[in-house]
DOMAR-607563 format. One record per residue (C-alpha): residue in three letters; residue number from 1; x, y, z. Coordinates in pm, whole numbers, plus 50000, padded with zeros to 5 digits. Layout:
BEGIN
(ala NUM (X Y Z))
...
//
This chain:
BEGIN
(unk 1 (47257 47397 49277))
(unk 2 (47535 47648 49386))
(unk 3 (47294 48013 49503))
(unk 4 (47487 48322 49560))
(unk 5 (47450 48481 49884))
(unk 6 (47307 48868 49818))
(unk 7 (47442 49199 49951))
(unk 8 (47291 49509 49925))
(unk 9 (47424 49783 49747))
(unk 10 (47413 50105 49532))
(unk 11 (47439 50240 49188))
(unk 12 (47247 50205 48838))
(unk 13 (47240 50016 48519))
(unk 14 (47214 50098 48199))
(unk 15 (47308 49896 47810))
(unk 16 (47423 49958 47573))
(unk 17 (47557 49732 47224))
(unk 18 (47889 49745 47102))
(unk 19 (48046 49553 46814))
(unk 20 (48363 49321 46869))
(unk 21 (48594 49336 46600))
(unk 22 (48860 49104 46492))
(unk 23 (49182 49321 46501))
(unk 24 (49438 49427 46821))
(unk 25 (49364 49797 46885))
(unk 26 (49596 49841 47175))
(unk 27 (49971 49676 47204))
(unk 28 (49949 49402 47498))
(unk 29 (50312 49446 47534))
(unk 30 (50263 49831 47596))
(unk 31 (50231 49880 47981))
(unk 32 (50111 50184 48144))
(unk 33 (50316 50260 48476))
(unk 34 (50046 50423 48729))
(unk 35 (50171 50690 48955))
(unk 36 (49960 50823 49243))
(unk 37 (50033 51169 49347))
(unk 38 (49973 51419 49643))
(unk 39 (49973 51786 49675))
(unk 40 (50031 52010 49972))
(unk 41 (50015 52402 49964))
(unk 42 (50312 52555 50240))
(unk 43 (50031 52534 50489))
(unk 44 (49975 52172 50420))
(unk 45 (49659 52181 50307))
(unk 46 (49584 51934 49962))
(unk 47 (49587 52156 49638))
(unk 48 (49300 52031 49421))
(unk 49 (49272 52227 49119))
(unk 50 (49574 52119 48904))
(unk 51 (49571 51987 48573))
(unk 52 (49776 51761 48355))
(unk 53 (49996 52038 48203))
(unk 54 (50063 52068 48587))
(unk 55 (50264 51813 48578))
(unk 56 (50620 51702 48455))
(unk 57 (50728 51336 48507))
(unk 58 (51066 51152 48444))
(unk 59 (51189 50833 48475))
(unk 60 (51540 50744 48565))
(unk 61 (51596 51141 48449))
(unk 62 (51426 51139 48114))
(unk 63 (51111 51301 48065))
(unk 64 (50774 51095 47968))
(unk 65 (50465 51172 47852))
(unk 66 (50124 51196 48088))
(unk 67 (49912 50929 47930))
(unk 68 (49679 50880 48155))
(unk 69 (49522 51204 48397))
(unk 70 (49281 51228 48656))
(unk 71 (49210 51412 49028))
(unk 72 (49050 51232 49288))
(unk 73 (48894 51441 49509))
(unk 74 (48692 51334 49857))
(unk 75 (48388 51440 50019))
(unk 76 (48330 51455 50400))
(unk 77 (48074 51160 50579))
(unk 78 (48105 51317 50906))
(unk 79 (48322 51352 51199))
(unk 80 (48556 51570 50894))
(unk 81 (48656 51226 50746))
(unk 82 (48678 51176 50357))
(unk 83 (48537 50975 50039))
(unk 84 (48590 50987 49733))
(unk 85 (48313 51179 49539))
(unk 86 (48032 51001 49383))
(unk 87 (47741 51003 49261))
(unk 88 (47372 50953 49419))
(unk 89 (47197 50578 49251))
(unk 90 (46945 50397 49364))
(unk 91 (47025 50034 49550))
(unk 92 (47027 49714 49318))
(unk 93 (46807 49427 49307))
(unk 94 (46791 49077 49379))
(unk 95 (47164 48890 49279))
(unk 96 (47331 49215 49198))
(unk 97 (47669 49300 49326))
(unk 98 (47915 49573 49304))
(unk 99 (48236 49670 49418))
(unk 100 (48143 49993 49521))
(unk 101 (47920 49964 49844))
(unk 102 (47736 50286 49922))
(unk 103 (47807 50404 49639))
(unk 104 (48126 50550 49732))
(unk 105 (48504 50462 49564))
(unk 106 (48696 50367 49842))
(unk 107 (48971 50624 49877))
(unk 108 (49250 50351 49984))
(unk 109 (49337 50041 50171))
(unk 110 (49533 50098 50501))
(unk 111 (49670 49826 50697))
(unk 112 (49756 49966 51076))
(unk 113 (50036 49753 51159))
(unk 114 (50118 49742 51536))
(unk 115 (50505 49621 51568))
(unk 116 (50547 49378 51888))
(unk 117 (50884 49333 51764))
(unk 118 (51029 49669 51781))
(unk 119 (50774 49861 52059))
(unk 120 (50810 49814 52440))
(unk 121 (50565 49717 52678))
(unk 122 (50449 50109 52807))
(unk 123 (50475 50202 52456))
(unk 124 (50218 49943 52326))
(unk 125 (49959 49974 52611))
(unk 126 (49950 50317 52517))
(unk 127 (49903 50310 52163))
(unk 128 (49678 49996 52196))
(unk 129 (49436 50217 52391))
(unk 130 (49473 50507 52047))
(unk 131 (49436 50250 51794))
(unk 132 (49083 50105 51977))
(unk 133 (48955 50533 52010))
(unk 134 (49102 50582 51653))
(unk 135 (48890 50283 51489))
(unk 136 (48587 50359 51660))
(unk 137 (48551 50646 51392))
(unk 138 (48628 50426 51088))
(unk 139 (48365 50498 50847))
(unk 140 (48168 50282 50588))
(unk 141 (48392 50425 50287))
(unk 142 (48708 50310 50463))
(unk 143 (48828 49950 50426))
(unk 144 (49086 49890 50726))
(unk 145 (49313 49599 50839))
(unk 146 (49500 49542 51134))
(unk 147 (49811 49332 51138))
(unk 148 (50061 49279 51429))
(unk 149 (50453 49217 51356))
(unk 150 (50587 48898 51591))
(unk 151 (50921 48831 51598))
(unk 152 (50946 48601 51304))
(unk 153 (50574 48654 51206))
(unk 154 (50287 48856 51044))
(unk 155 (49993 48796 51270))
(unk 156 (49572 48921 51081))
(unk 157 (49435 49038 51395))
(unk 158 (49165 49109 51093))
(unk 159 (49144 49141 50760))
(unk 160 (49005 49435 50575))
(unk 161 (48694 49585 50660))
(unk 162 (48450 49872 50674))
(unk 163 (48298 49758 51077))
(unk 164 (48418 49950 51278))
(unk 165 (48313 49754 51574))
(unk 166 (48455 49438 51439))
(unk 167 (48764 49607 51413))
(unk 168 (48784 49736 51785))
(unk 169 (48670 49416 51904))
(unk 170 (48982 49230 51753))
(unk 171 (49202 49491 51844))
(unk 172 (49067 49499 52216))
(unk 173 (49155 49127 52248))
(unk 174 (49517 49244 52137))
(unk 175 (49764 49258 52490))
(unk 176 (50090 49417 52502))
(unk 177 (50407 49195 52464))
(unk 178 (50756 49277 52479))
(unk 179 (50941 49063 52245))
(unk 180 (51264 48880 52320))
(unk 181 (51460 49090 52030))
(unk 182 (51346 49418 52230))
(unk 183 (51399 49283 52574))
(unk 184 (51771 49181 52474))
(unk 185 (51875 49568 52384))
(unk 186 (51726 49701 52721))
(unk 187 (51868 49447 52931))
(unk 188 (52220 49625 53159))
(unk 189 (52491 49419 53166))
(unk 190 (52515 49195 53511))
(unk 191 (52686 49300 53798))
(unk 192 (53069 49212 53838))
(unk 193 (53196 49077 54114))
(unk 194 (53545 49274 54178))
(unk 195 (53804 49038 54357))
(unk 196 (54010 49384 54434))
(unk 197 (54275 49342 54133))
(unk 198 (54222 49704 53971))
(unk 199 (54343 49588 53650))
(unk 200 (54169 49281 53707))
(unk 201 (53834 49422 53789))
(unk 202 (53890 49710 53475))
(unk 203 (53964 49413 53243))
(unk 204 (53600 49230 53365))
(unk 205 (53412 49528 53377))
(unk 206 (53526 49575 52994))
(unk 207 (53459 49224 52963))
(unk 208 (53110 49246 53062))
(unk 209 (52988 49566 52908))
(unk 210 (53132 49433 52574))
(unk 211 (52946 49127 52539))
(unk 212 (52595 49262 52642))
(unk 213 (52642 49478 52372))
(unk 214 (52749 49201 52108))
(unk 215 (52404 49025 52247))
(unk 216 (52190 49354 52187))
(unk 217 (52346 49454 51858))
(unk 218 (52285 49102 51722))
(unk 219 (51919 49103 51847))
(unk 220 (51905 49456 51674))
(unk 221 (51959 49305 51351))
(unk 222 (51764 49059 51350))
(unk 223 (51496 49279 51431))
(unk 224 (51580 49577 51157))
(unk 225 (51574 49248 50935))
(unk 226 (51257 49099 51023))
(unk 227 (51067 49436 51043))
(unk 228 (51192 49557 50684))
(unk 229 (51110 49168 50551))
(unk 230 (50796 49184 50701))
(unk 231 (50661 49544 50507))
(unk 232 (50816 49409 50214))
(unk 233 (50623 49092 50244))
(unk 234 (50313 49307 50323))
(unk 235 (50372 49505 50023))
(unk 236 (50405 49213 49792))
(unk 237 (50055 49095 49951))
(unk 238 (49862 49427 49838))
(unk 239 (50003 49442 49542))
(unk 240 (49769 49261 49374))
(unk 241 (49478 49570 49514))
(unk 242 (49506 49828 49238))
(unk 243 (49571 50167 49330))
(unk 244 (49735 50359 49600))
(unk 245 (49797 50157 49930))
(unk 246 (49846 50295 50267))
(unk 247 (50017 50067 50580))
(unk 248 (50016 50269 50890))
(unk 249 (50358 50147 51121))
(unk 250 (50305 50141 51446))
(unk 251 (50646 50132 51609))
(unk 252 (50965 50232 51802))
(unk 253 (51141 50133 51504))
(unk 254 (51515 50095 51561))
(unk 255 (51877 50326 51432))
(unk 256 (51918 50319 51089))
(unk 257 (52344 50346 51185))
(unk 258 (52461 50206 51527))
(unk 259 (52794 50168 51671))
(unk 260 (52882 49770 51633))
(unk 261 (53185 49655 51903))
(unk 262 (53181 49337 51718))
(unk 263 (53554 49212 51709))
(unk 264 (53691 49462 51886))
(unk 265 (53939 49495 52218))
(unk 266 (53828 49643 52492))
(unk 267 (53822 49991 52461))
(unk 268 (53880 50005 52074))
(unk 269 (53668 50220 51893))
(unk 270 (53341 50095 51760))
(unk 271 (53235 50074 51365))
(unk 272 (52962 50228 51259))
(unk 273 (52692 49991 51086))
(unk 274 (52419 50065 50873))
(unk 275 (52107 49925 50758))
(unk 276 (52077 50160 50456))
(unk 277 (52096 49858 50241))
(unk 278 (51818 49633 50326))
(unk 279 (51603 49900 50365))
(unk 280 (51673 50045 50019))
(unk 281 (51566 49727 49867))
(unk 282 (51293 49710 50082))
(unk 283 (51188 50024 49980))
(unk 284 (51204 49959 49603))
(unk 285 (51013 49670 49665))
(unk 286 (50716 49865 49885))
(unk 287 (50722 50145 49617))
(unk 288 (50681 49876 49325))
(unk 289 (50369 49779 49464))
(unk 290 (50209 50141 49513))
(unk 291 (50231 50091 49890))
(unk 292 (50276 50408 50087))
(unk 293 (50420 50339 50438))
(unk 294 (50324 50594 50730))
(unk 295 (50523 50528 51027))
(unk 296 (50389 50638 51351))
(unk 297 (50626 50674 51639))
(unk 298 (50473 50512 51968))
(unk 299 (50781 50677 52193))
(unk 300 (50571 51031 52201))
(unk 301 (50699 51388 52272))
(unk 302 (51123 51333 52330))
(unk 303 (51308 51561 52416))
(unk 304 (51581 51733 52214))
(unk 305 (51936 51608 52175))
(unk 306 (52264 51707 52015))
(unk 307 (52487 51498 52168))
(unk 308 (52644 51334 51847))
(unk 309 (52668 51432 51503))
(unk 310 (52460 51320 51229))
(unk 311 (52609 51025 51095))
(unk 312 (52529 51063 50654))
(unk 313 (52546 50710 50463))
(unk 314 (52565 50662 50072))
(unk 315 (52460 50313 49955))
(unk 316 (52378 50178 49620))
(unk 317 (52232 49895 49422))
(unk 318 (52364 49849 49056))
(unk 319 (52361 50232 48978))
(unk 320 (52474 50527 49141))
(unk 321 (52523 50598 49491))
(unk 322 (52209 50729 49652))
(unk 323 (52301 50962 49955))
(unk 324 (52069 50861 50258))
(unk 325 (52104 51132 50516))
(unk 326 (52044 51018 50903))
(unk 327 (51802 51309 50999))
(unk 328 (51818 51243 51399))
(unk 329 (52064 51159 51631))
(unk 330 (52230 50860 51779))
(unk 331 (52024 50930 52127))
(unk 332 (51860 50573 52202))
(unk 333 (51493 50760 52155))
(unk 334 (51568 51022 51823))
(unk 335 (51749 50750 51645))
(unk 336 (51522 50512 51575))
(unk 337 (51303 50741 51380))
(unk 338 (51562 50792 51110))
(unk 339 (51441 50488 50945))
(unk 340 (51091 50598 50996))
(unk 341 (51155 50902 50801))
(unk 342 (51386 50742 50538))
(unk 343 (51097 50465 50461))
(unk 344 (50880 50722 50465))
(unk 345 (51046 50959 50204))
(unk 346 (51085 50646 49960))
(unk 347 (50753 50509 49918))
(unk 348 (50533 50869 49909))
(unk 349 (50412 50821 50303))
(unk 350 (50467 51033 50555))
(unk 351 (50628 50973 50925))
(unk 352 (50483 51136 51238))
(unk 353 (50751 51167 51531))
(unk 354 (50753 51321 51850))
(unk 355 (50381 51331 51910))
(unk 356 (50187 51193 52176))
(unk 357 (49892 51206 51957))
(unk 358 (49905 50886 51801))
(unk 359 (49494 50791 51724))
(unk 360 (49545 51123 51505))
(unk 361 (49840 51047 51332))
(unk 362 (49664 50764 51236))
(unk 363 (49404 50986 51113))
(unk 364 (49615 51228 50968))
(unk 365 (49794 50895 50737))
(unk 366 (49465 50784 50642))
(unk 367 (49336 51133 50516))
(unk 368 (49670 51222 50367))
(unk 369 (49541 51149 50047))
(unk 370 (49210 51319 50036))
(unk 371 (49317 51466 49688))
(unk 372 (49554 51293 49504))
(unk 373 (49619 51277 49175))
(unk 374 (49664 50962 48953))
(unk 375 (49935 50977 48665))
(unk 376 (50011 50725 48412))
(unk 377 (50285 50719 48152))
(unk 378 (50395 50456 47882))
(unk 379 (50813 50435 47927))
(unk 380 (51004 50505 47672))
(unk 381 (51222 50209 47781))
(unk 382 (51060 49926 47722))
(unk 383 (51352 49725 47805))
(unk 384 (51191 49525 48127))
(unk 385 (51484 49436 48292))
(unk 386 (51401 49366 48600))
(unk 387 (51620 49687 48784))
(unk 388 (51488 49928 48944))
(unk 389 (51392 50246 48802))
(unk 390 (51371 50588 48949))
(unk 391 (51025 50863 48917))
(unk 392 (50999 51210 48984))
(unk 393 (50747 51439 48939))
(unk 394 (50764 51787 48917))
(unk 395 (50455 52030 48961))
(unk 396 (50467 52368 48766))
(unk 397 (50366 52582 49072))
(unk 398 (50588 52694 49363))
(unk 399 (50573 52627 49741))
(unk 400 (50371 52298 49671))
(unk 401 (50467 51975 49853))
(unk 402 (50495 51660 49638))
(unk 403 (50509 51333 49761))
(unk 404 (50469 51003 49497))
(unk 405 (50632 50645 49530))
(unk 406 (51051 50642 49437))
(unk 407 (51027 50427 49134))
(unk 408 (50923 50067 49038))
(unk 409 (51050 49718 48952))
(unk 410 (51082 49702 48577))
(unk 411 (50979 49344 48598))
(unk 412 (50878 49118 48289))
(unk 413 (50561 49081 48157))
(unk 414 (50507 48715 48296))
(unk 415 (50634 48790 48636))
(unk 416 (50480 49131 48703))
(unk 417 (50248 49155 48955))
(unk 418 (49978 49406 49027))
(unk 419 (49698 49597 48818))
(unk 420 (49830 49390 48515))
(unk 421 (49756 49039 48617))
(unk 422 (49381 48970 48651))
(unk 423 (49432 48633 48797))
(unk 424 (49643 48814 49097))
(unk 425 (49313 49077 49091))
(unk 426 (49050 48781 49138))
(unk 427 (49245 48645 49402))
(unk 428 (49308 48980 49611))
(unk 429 (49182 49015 49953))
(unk 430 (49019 49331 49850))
(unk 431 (48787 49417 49529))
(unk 432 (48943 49640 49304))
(unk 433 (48738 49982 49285))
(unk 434 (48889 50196 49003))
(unk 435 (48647 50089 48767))
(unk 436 (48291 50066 48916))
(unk 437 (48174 49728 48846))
(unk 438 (47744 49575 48954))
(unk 439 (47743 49220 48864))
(unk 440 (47408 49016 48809))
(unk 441 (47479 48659 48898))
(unk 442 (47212 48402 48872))
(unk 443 (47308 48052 48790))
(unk 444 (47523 48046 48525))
(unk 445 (47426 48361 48402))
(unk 446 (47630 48641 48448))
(unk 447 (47562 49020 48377))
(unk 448 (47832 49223 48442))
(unk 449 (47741 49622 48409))
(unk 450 (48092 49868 48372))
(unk 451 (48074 50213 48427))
(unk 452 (48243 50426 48229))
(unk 453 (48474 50643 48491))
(unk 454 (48740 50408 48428))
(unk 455 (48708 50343 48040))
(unk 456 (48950 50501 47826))
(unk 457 (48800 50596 47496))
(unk 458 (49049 50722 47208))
(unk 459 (48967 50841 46916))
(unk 460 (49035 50703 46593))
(unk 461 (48895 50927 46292))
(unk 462 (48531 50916 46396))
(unk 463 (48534 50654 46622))
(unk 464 (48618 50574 46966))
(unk 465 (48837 50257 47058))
(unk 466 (48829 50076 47389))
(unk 467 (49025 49766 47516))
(unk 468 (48893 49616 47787))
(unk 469 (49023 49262 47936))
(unk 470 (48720 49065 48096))
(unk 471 (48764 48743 48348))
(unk 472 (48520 48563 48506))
(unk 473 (48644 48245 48708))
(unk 474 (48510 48117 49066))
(unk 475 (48734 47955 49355))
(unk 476 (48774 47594 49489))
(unk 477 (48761 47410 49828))
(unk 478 (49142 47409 49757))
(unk 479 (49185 47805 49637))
(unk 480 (49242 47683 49305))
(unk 481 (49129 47952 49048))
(unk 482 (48909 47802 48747))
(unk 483 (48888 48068 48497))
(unk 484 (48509 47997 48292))
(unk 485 (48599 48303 48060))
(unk 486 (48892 48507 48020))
(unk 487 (48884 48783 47671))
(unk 488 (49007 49100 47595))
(unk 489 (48697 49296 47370))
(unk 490 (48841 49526 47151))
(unk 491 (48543 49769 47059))
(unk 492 (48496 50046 46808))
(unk 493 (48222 50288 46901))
(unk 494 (48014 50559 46732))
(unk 495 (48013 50911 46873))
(unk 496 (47669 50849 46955))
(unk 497 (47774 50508 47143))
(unk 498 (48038 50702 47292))
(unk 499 (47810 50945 47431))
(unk 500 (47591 50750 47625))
(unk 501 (47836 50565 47731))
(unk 502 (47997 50824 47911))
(unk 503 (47631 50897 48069))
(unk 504 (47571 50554 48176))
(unk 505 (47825 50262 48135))
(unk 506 (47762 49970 47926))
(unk 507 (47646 49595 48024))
(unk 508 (47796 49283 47903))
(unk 509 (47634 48931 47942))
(unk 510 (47742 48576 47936))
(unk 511 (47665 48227 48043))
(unk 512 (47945 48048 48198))
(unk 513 (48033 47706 48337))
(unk 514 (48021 47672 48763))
(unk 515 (48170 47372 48903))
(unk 516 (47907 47283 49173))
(unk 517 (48168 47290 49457))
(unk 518 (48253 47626 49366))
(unk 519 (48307 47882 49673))
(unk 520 (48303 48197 49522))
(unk 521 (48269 48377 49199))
(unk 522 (48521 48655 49084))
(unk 523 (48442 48856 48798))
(unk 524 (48759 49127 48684))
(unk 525 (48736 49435 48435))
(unk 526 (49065 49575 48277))
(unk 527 (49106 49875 48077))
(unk 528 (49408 49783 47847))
(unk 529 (49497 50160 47814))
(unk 530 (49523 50267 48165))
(unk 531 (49609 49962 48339))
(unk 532 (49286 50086 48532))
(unk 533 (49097 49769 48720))
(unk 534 (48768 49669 48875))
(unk 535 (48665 49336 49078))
(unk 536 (48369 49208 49208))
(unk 537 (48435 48874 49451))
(unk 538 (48046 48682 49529))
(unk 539 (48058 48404 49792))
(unk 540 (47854 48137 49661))
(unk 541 (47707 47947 49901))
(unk 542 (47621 47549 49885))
(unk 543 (47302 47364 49954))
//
């Protein structure tokens, strides 16, 4: 018989009865769109005490209604780093698990990506040895990963976790490698050998200093193509992790415009190409999935450089133009972090440049979002079309900084991905923390305890409604998922039953079928109203 491994972990359980009535309370086809927010005063420090009459938001222009309101606000655990508030409970038993180790809400996921394909040699070694002093002060609340971009692959150095030591220990076994793509645009063009023909000799030189060019502009797009597939594809990965995602870039980057000599006679003037396109659907992509990118430039303190004019694109995808602004210059080291700050801008991140300080820029992008703010709205178009469609929010106090994701993906209902689909939730690499979930697993009994931070209770006369979708399923040798109970409970509460609720959660039970092969238990919470999700994952280990 399959016996579940136990972990140890804190917070407290309490019961409480609720009735299950036949009728739909909530619309399934109504779908909250979540919207994470941050707040800077002009000194850049996180404003905390805003409410939701704070806040305007529109989509695509047109003003919606704040459905859904609440501030997240961290607490120090030393060495000035954050988590997110909790409260004090006692650890759990025997076959209890939760999602919420320590009793502390995880304030994000960050993935610290470290691109081989756009970074030289110097310029890794050196932020190699920030990344290892940077980890070394991860702390328990913070659940890290570290990737590394090839040149036509995504390598796990290691997936997320909360040891720190683990962490440095992959990382340290990490060496600096200049890729091909990055070797081809430093390499000079070869030496001529003049047979003493000026014309001759003029027309080789030419020749020469054309083609090495062709060579470097051609590895140049293939790497501004693999790097922008690759944090789409990373964004499409965590999008099944509910909530606000963080990946820390690592990189040199490369132009967003650069001259292209493609075609042309010696001598001719160049064209000016851009990349504004791929990364604009990149973008949409990475903000669609509530993934904030934080670009760190590895190239350090440059110096200044006016040398050519800024160089402003306008590109568009089935709507109108969108101006994209270069905010550097063509020099080969300012250049490269116009992308950085465009990416940046367009998915709620932030982009550190011109620092040598790079183990505290990583800092600096994991604590940007200390105190955030989480939004949700129901759109008035419900017409999901699959286009893309454009948020803003506005904050009803001056000299504040506000930085959210661009927009999402209106995709259908049977194609969306994310806090919606609680098969994509089982299967996520991380648990899902926004609703605080201890599960008692014992054979095929399963108790799974929700607390109610995450519950949305509306009134209805004098009553209080909830919605909650529940799935419990476990994983094969094979990763199939076998789903053993999957229900939405639609429950109508007494003031009294709402009361305690809100003091101390409410516990579900159930006895559900375990194929003896099973690897792993999932068990997923969804509140229906808020789109709000919690997941606890239990390896299940066989005799």
């Amino acid at each position: 018989m399959a016996k579940f491994v136990p972990i140890v972990a804190v917070l407290a359980v309490a019961t409480v009865s609720a009735q299950e009535p036949d009728r739909q309370t909530f619309r399934a086809s109504t779908r909250l769109v979540p919207v994470d927010v941050i707040v800077h005063d002009r000194d850049g420090k996180p404003v905390a005490d805003l409410t939701a009459a704070d806040f305007k938001l529109f989509e695509d222009g047109k003003e919606q209604k704040v459905e859904f309101f609440q501030v997240n606000v961290a607490r120090a655990t030393g060495a000035g780093r954050p988590a997110l508030s909790t409260t004090a409970t006692p650890p759990l038993g025997a076959n209890q698990y939760t999602n919420r180790p320590n009793g502390a809400v995880p304030l994000t996921a960050t993935v610290v990506l470290f691109d081989r394909l756009n970074t030289r040699f110097e310029d890794q070694a050196q932020a190699r040895s920030e990344i290892v002093k940077f980890l070394g002060q991860v702390k328990p609340d913070e659940r890290v990963a570290l990737y590394v971009l090839e040149s036509n692959a995504i390598r796990v150095l290691h997936d997320f976790s909360r040891d720190s030591e683990s962490l440095v220990r992959a990382i340290a076994r990490y060496r600096p490698q200049t890729s091909i793509e990055q070797q081809a645009a430093d390499t000079p063009p070869p030496p001529s050998s003049p047979i003493g023909v000026a014309g001759v000799d003029a027309e080789t030189e030419a020749w020469l200093q054309q083609t090495t060019q062709m060579v470097a502009n051609e590895f140049l797009r293939r790497r501004a193509q693999n790097a922008l597939a690759a944090l789409e594809t990373i964004g499409n990965h965590l999008a099944g992790i509910p909530g606000r995602k963080n990946v820390v870039w690592i990189s040199s980057a490369f132009p967003l415009v650069f001259a292209d000599t493609v075609g042309a006679a010696p001598g001719a003037p160049s064209v000016s190409t851009t990349f504004s396109v791929p990364l604009l659907r990149a973008a949409n992509a990475i903000s669609t999935a509530n993934v904030a990118i934080y670009p760190v430039d590895t190239s350090g303190l440059v110096a200044s450089y006016t040398g050519v004019a800024q160089m402003p694109t306008t590109v568009g995808i089935g709507r109108a133009a969108a101006p994209i602004v270069n905010r550097g210059t063509m020099a080969a080291t300012s250049a490269n972090t116009d992308v950085m700050h465009e990416i940046a801008d367009r998915t709620g991140g932030r982009a550190y440049t011109n620092t040598n300080a790079i183990g505290a820029a990583i800092g600096k992008a994991m604590d940007d979002g200390r105190v955030s703010y989480s939004l949700g709205y129901y759109p008035t178009n419900q017409k999901w079309d699959s286009k893309f469609r454009r948020v803003k929010v506005e904050v009803r106090r001056s000299g504040t900084d506000v930085r959210h994701r661009s927009g999402y993906l209106a995709l259908p209902s049977d194609v969306a991905k994310g806090d919606g689909a609680l098969t994509d939730v089982a299967r996520a690499a991380l648990d899902a923390t926004a609703i605080g979930l201890i599960v008692s697993a014992e054979g095929s009994n399963v108790g799974i305890k929700v607390e109610p931070g995450g519950i949305t209770l509306r009134p209805s006369g004098n009553t209080f409604e909830v919605a909650i979708e529940i799935l419990v399923a476990h994983s094969m040798p094979n990763g199939e998922l076998v789903k053993s109970f999957d229900k939405t409970l639609n429950l109508q509460l007494s003031r009294e039953q709402r009361d305690q609720i809100l003091q101390e959660g409410f516990t579900l039970s159930r006895t559900v079928d375990i194929r003896p092969t099973a690897t792993a238990l999932h068990v997923v919470v969804r509140d229906v109203a808020s789109g709000r999700a919690g997941s606890v994952s239990i390896p299940i280990r066989q005799p």
